[in-house]
N, C-alpha and C positions, 0 to 999 in steps of 0.2 A: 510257155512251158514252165510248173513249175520246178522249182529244183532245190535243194535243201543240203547244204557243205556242213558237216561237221568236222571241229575241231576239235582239240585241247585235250586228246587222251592220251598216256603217257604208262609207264612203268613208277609203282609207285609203293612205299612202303607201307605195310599195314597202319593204321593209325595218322596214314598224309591227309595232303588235299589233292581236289584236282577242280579246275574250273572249265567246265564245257562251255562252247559256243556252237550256235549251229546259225548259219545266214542263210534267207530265203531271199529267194528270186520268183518274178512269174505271178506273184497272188496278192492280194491285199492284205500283207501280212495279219495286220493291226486287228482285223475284221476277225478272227479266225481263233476258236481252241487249236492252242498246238500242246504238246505232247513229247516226252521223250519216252523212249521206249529202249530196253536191253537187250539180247541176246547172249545168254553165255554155251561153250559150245554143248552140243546134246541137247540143247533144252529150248525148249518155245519163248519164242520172242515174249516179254513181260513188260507191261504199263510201268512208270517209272514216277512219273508225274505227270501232271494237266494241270493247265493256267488256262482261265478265262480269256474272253479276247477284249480288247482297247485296256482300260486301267488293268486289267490281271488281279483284280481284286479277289474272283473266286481260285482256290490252288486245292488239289488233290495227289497226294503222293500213295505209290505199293504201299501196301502193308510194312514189307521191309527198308520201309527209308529210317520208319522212327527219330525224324528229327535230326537228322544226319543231313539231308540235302534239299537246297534251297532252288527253285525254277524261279526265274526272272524275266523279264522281256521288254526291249528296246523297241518299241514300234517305228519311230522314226530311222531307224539303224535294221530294220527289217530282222533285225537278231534278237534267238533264244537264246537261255544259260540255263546252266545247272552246275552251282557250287554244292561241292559234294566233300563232306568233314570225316573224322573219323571213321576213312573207309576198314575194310574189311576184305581178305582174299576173296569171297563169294560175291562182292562185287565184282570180281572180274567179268569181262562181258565188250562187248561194242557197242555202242551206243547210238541212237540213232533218233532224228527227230521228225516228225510227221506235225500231218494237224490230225485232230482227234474228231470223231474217229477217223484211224489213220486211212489212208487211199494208196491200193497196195503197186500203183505205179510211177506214188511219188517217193519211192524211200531209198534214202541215198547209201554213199558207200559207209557211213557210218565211223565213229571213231573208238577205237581199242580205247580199253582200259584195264591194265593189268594189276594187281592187286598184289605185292611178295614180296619176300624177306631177301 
């Protein structure tokens, strides 16, 4: 069964950091585009970024990351990241990591990220 635990979301000042973890279980990580994806409330789930699978050499972020946030990945450690810089209240959102494209009975509880003053 796969299964996907996000971490590391937090309350956080405009202008913080925040560094996400998501750990899989269940799949060959390493093999795999994964993916984080957003949600903020009201609004349809939004692609965040995408990492190629084994080295992660190919990386695609939203439109709105602009150089703001970084996707990473641990194959051996079966865990994604996403260091995320000079956030912004509109990132607020929960955060959640699939493989791309995502498969809509793998997606987990996801983790907050609040974004204020």
């Amino acid at each position: 069964q796969v299964q996907f635990v996000e971490s590391g979301g937090g309350l956080v000042q405009p202008g913080g950091s925040l560094r996400l973890s998501c750990a899989a279980s269940g799949l060959s990580f390493g093999s795999y585009v994964m993916s984080w994806y957003r949600q903020a409330p009201g609004k349809a789930r939004e692609l965040v970024a995408m990492i190629s699978p084994f080295s992660g050499s190919s990386i695609n972020y939203g439109d709105f990351v602009k150089g703001r946030f970084t996707v990473s990945r641990d194959n051996t450690k079966k865990t994604l990241y996403l260091q995320m810089n000079s956030l912004k209240t509109e990132d607020t959102a929960v955060y959640y990591c699939n493989r791309y494209p995502p498969r809509g009975e793998d997606w987990g509880q996801g983790t907050q990220v609040t974004v204020s003053s």
